[in-house]
Structures are given as structure tokens and as C-alpha cells.
N, C-alpha and C positions, 0 to 999 in steps of 0.2 A: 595589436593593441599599441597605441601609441605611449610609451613610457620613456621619461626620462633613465638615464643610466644609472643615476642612485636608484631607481625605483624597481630598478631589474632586481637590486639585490633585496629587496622586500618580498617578503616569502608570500606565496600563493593561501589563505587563508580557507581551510575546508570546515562547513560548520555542520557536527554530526560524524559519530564516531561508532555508526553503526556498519553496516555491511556493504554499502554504498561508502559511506564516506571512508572508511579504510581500505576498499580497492582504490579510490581517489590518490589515497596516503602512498598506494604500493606502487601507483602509476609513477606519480609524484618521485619517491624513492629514484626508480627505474630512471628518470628522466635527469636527475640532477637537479631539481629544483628545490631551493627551499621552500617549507611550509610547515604550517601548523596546523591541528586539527581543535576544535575546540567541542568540548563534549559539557551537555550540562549535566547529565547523571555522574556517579561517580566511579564507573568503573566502563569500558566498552561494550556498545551494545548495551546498554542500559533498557532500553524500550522491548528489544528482545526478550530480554529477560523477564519482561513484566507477563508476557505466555508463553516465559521459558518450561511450563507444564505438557504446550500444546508440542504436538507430532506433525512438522510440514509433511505437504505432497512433492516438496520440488527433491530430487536425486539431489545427493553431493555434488554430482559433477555438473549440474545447471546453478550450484552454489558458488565454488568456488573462481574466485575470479585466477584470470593465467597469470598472470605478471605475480601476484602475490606468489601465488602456488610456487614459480620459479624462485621468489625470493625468501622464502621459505625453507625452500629443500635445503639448502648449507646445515642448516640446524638441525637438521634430521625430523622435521616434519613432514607428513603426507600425508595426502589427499585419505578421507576416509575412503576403502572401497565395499564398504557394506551397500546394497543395495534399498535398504529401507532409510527412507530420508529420515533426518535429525529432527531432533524437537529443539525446540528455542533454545532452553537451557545445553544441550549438545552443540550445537549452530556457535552458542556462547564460548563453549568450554575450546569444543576440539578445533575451534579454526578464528573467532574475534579474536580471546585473548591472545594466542599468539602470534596474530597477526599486530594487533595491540601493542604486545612486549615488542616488536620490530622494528616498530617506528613510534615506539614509548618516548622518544627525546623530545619527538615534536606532537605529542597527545597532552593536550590541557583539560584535564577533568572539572565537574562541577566549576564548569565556566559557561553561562547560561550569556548566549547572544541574545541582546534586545535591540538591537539599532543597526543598521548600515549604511552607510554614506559617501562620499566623497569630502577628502578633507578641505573643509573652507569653502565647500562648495554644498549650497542648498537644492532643491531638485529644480528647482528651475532654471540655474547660471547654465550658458553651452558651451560658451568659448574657452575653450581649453580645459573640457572636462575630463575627456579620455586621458591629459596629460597628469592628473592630479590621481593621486594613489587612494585607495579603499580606504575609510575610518573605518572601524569594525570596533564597537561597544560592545560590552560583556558585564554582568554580575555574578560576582562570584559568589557562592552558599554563603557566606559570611556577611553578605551582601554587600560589599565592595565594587564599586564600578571603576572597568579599566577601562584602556580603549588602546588598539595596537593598528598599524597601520598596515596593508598588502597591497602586491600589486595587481590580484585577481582573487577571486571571492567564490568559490565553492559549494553553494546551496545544497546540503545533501541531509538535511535535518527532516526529514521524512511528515507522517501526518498524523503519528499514533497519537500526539495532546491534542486532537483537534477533533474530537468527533463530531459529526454530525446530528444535530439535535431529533427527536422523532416528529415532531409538526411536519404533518403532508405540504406543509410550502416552505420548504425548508427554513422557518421560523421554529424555534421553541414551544412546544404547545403552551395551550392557555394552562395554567398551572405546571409545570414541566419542572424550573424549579423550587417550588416546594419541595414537590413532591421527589426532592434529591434520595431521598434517604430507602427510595424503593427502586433505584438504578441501580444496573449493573456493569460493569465495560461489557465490553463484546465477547471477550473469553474470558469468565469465570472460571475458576477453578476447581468446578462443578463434583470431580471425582476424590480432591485432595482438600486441600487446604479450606475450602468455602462447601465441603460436601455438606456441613450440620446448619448451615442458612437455608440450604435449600431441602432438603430432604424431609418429604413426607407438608411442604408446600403450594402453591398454585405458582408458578411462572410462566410470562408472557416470554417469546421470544420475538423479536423484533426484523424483518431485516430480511430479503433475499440473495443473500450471498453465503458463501464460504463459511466464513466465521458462525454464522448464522446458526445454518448445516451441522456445526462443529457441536456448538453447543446444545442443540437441539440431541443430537445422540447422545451426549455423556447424559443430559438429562433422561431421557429413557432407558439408559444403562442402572441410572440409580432408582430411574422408577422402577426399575424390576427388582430392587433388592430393597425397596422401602416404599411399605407403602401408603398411598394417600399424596404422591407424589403426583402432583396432575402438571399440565405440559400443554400452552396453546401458543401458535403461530400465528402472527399475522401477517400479510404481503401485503405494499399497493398494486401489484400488478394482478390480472386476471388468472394467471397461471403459473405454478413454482416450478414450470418446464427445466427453465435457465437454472436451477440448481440442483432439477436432479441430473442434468447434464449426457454425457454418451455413456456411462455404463461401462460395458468390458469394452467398446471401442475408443474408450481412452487410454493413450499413451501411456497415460500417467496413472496406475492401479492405482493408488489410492485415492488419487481425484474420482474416480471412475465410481469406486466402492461409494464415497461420500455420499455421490445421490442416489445410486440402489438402495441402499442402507435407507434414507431419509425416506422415499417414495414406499417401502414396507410400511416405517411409522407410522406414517400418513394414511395409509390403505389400511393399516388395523387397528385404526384408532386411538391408539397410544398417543399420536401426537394431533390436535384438533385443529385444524388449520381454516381460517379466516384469509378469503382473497379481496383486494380490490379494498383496502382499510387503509384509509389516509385519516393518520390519529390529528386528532382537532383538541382533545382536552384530556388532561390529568386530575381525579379527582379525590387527592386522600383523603380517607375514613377512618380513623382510628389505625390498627394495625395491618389495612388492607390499602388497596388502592383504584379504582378504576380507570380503565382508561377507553375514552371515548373518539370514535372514529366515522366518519361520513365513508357509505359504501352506494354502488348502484340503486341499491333498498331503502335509502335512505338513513338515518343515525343509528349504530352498533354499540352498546357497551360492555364492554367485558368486565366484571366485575369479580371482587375476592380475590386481586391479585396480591398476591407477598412481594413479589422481583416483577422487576419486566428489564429485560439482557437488552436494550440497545445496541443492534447489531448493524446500525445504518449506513456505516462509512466513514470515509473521512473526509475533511479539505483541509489542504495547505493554511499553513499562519502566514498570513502576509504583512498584517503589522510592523513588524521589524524592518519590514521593506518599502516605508512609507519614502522614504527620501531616496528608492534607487528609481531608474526611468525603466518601468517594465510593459512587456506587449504580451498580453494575454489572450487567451482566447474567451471571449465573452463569458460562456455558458459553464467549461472545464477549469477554469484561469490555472490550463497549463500554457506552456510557452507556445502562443499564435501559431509559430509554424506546426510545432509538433499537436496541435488538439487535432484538426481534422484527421489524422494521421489513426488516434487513438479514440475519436466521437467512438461512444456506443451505440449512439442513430444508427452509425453507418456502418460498422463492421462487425463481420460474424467469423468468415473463414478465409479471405481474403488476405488479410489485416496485416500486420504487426510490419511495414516497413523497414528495412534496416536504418536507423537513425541517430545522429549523432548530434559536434558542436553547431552544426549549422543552424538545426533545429533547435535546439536548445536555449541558442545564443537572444540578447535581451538588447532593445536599444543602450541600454549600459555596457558599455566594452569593457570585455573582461569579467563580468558576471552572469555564473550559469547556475540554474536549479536542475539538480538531478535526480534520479533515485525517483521514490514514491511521488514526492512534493513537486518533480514535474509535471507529473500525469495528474495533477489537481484533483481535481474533485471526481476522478474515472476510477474503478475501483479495482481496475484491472491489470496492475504492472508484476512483472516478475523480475528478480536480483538478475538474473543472466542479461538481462535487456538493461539494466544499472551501472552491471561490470564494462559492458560496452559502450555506455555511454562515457562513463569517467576516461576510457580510454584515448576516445577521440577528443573530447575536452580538454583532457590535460597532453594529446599529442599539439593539438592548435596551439595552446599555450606553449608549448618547446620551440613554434616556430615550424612543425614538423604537418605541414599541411597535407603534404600526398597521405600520409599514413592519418590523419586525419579524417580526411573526405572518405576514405578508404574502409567503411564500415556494415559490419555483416550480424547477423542475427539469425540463429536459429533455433526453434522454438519445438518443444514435442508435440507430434498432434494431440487430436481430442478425440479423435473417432467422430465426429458432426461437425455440417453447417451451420445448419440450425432445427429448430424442433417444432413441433406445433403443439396446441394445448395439451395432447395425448402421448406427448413425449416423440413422434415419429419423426425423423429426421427429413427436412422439406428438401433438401439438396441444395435447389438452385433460387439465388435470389437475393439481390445485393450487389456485395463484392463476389459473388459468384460468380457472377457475370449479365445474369437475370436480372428482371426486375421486384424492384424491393419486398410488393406484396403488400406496402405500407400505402394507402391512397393518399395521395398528395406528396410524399416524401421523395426527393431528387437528391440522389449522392452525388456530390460535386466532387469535380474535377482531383481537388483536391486533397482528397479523402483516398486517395489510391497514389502509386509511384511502382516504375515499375522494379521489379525485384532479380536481383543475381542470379546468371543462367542457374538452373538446379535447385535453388531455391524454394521450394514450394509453398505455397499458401494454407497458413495455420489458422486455427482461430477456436474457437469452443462453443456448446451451446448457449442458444440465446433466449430460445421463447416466441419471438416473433421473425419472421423468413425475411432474412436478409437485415436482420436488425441484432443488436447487442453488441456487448462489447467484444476487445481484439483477444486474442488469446494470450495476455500477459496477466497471467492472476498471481495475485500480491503472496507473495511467503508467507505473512501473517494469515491470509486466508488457507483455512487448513481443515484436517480432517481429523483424526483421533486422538483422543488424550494417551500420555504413557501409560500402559495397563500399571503400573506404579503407585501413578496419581498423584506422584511428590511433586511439592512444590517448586523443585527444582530451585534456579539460584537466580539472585537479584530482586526480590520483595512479588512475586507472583500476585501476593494476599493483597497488595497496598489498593 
């Protein structure tokens, strides 16, 4: 980055003070560099906190980033070594906050970034852009607008405000919102704090993923303890292969269990599952709602519903990034290089590159998106693959390029490829080395690199042979609630 010498001493600005961006802070530390972190909740890990209720599938030790860990131990901190991964609120307690309290000097809370720039400079000036330092606008809870200046900019503000609407073309359905006040996030707090909205109601779940899965079973946990609790699913794709996943040939037991568990539901009717529903309209009724859907059959509506858990995903806010110069990838708008890398066209088992500043990197010099908000609109990233990115990010920025370039990744298996409608794993096909199995579908060049001797090729199921995404599944995407049920800390309920 071409910077003037005053501008060296402007602190590196990281936005997002969750799990990503305070390995960011720990790199940061480690390096020497000044920075700041800017958080709009009000305490670390904010967003966590909001399904600080939920139980991850990722182990502590795919949690914890190193550099922290080491910076850490002085204080007599350490890594949990319990083998049952953390729930949000855990995640929160035993490792944000005091990682948090570490680099507390340079944590600015309830400092909400709206804008990022270059100062004096609108997105179109070139000559001597690189040489002008970051503007970096903020409102604080009071609603006070600052603006502070850096010499590199930190993107790690993740994609939890940002969900995904349910309209099958990723529009809003017709009626959507209205009909707000029969939405729910993706994880409810189904067994605790939100159990007397739902219990002994009709909810829709929404959504083929994780989260999805998650909620679907606490909700058949409390149908068996109240009844009149009814429980339907809907997917656009033709089969929920991709979430009931490998079974006991997952690495990851709890991942493993999640879709055992769900594929019983489903097989005994407890939970009513709807495929191939790309919802078109919302239509409230009084204290109910419908929601209306085009399938192979023609129009579906499901009717008498109380909730419907939008479980659909997320995308990146890019707004705030109006006035920086960024290269996207069309379809993901993650960063250009790194989409093919992470398409879920194209990767099943192949997949997950080791990847760093290179990819990352933006025609803006000096500004990197990491964490979740990389991976755009793909649904598939995990913190291990975030620690390592901040790594190599904030090595580039020390000037420290070998150790930079110099970036590794590895990932648990899943036990599969891929699967076919019936759950049976196809093997080959894709990045397997096969072909796709998809007619017309050509995996480019692109979409592969090759990987560190020993290395081996991860990836998880997908549903279709040689297709789905890489085996980086989000920490948010998870599997059981605490047999508890508490609400755990930082407003779970809001």
C-alpha cells in the first residue's frame, strides 16, 4: 500500500468485534500495528449473542484463533478442552469477552459504521488514490456522527442484519412486509425464552440449511411436550439430501446427528415437508397467515400459519461501501477471486482452498472483507477459515509477505461427496475429479487450485453429484439448543 509516512501512524481500522474481527485485533496486537475495532452492539460479539441459546457444531479448537490463544495465556486463560462445542452465549463468555478485555483500548462499542471512503476523494478520483488514507464514518447510539481516519480498513462486520428475504427470486414476496409481525429470525428461541409464541401453534420453517435443521428439531422437541404444536417445512430444491448430510460419517458428531435427527422427523411425520416451493406471496388473515408458493404442480398454499422462521441466509451490506472501488463476484459478491474458489455450483469435496490477502484483496488498496461478509451471499463459511484469513491480511499489511502468501487451511471431514435424492453418497463427480452429473454445467479452471502436499480434499454434502457448496459451514449454522433453554446473554429474545 502506498502510504505516506504520517499515514503509517493511522491505525488500521477493523469493523466488527465479533470472532473474526477480534482475531483481526489479536493479529493486529501481535504485529505492532495500531487499530481500532469498531463494534455497533454494545458489548463483543454482539450478533453472537443474539443465538447465544444455540449449541455450535464447530470443536473449541476449530474456534479459537492461535495468535489470540498465545496472547492470552499471560492471563491465565485457556483454550476450553471440553470436547462438546460451545453455544453462542459460551463462544461469548469463555473466549470474545476476554479476548475483548485484551484489546479493550482499541474496542469502540455502539459505534455503528455507515460510510467508507477515501478522504477527499469520491469513487471515481484515481490519481493518487492509494496515497490518501481511509475516511471511515460511524453513528454512535446517541446518534452522533464521527468520522476517524486509517490507513487500511478491515471489513469483518459479518451478514447476521442482513437476511435474506423468502421470494423464490430473491425479491421480497408479494406481501412479505406486512405480513412482518408472523416472521421469525432463523434461530428462535424455540425451547426458552420464545417457547409460549410457539407452543401448541402451526410454524412454517423456511430454508435448507443448518439453522433451518436447528430449529425444526427444537420445534419437534416441544411438540412432544405440547400439544397441537404442528410443524411444516418448506425447500426450493427437489431434495433435503444436502441437510440431512453424512450421518455417523461426519467428522463433526454433531453435524452428523443434525441430519439423522431431522431425516427421522420427516420419515414420521412430525415434521411435513414441502419440496421444490419457491414462495411467491404472503397472505395475512386475521391471526394467521398464508404463504403461497409455485411448485412443479403448479401453486401450493399453506395455510393457518402462526410463525414462518425464515431460515434463508444471508448477504453482505454493501451499502456502506458505496464510495469504495470493489470487485465482486457477479452472482456471490464475494471478493472476484475468492467466489469461484467458494461457488456452490461447483464444489462438493474438492473445495475449500487454502486462501488468503491475495483473494481477498479489492481494487481499493488496503481494504479487505473477511469473515462471513467475504463469502457473500454462500452460506457456507466457517471461523477457522476467518482466523486464517485475518492472519494473512494483517501479515500483508506488516509488509510481511512470505508469511502472508504462506497460507493453510484445514478443515474436518464430513464423511461424503456428495449424495443423491436417497441420501446415498455418489462419490465421484465435480471436484472429485468426475464429471459433474449436472448437463450443461462446466467447472472452470478456476474453481479448483492446487492444495499443500498432505492436504486432503474436504467438503460436505450437497444433494446434487459434484455440486453444493465447500465444506466451510457458518458457526451460526448449528445443531441443538442447550437442554437449558436459557436465554443465555446479550438479548437472544430481541
Amino acid at each position: 500500500m502506498s502510504t505516506t509516512a504520517a499515514d503509517q501512524d493511522l491505525p488500521v481500522v477493523v469493523i466488527g468485534a465479533g470472532p473474526i474481527g477480534l482475531a483481526a485485533a489479536a493479529h493486529l496486537t501481535d504485529r505492532g500495528l495500531p487499530f481500532v475495532v469498531l463494534e455497533a452492539g454494545d458489548d463483543v460479539g454482539a450478533a453472537v449473542s443474539q443465538w447465544g441459546h444455540i449449541r455450535t457444531f464447530t470443536p473449541w479448537r476449530y474456534i479459537v484463533d492461535a495468535t489470540a490463544e498465545a496472547l492470552l495465556a499471560p492471563t491465565g486463560w485457556a483454550r476450553p478442552t471440553t470436547p462438546v462445542p460451545p453455544t453462542g452465549a459460551e463462544l461469548v463468555e469463555h473466549y470474545l469477552r476476554p479476548l475483548g478485555a485484551l484489546v479493550g483500548a482499541h474496542v469502540r462499542l455502539g459505534e455503528r459504521v455507515v460510510a467508507v471512503s477515501r478522504a477527499g476523494m469520491d469513487k471515481m478520483r484515481s490519481v493518487g488514490r492509494s496515497e490518501r488514507p481511509f475516511l471511515v464514518r460511524t453513528r454512535r447510539d446517541d446518534g452522533a456522527v464521527t468520522e476517524l481516519r486509517a490507513r487500511a480498513v478491515i471489513d469483518a462486520s459479518g451478514t447476521w442484519s442482513r437476511p435474506n428475504p423468502l421470494g423464490g427470486a430473491g425479491l421480497p414476496a408479494i406481501g412479505e412486509e406486512q405480513a412482518g409481525r408472523f416472521l421469525v429470525g432463523p434461530l428462535p428461541d424455540v425451547l426458552g425464552c420464545d417457547r409460549g409464541r410457539f407452543a401448541g401453534r402451526r410454524t412454517l420453517v423456511v430454508g435448507a440449511g443448518h439453522s433451518a435443521a436447528n430449529t425444526l428439531l427444537n420445534l419437534a422437541r416441544l411438540a412432544a411436550e405440547v400439544p397441537g404444536t404442528e410443524i411444516l417445512w418448506a425447500i426450493r430444491g427437489a431434495s433435503p439430501a444436502s441437510v440431512y448430510g453424512g450421518a455417523e460419517a461426519d467428522a463433526l458428531a454433531a453435524r452428523g446427528k443434525l441430519g439423522s435427527d431431522l431425516r427421522a422427523l420427516v420419515d414420521s411425520g412430525i415434521v411435513r415437508l414441502v419440496t421444490g416451493f419457491a414462495i411467491t406471496a404472503l397472505e395475512p388473515a386475521g391471526e394467521v397467515v398464508a404463504v403461497v408458493g409455485e411448485t412443479a404442480d403448479g401453486e401450493v398454499r399453506l395455510d393457518g400459519l402462526h410463525h414462518v422462521a425464515a431460515a434463508t441466509g444471508f448477504r453482505p451490506d454493501l451499502s456502506m461501501l458505496s464510495e469504495v472501488r470493489l470487485e465482486l463476484d457477479p452472482g456471490l459478491e464475494a471478493p472476484r477471486a475468492l467466489g469461484p474458489l467458494i461457488d456452490p455450483a461447483f464444489h462438493s469435496c474438492g473445495t475449500v482452498p487454502p486462501h488468503g490477502h491475495r483473494d481477498l484483496a479489492h481494487p481499493e488498496e488496503g481494504f479487505y472483507v473477511v469473515g462471513m461478509k467475504s463469502y457473500g451471499r454462500a452460506p457456507t463459511f466457517l471461523i477457522t477459515t476467518g482466523n486464517e484469513q485475518v492472519r494473512s491480511v494483517v501479515a500483508a499489511l506488516a509488509g510481511d509477505r512470505a508469511a502472508a502468501d504462506e497460507v493453510q487451511l484445514v478443515l474436518p471431514e464430513t464423511g461424503v461427496c456428495s449424495v443423491d435424492a436417497a441420501g446415498r453418497d455418489t462419490g465421484a463427480g465435480g471436484c472429485c475429479g468426475g464429471p459433474t452429473g449436472v448437463e450443461g454445467l462446466e467447472v472452470p479452471a478456476a474453481a479448483h487450485r492446487a492444495r499443500p502436499d498432505g492436504v486432503a480434499a474436504r467438503g460436505f454434502a450437497t444433494g446434487v453429484a459434484g455440486g453444493g457448496a465447500v465444506a466451510l459451514l457458518a458457526l451460526a449454522d448449528v445443531t441443538a439448543t442447550d437442554d437449558a433453554g436459557s436465554c443465555g446473554s446479550g438479548g437472544c429474545c430481541s
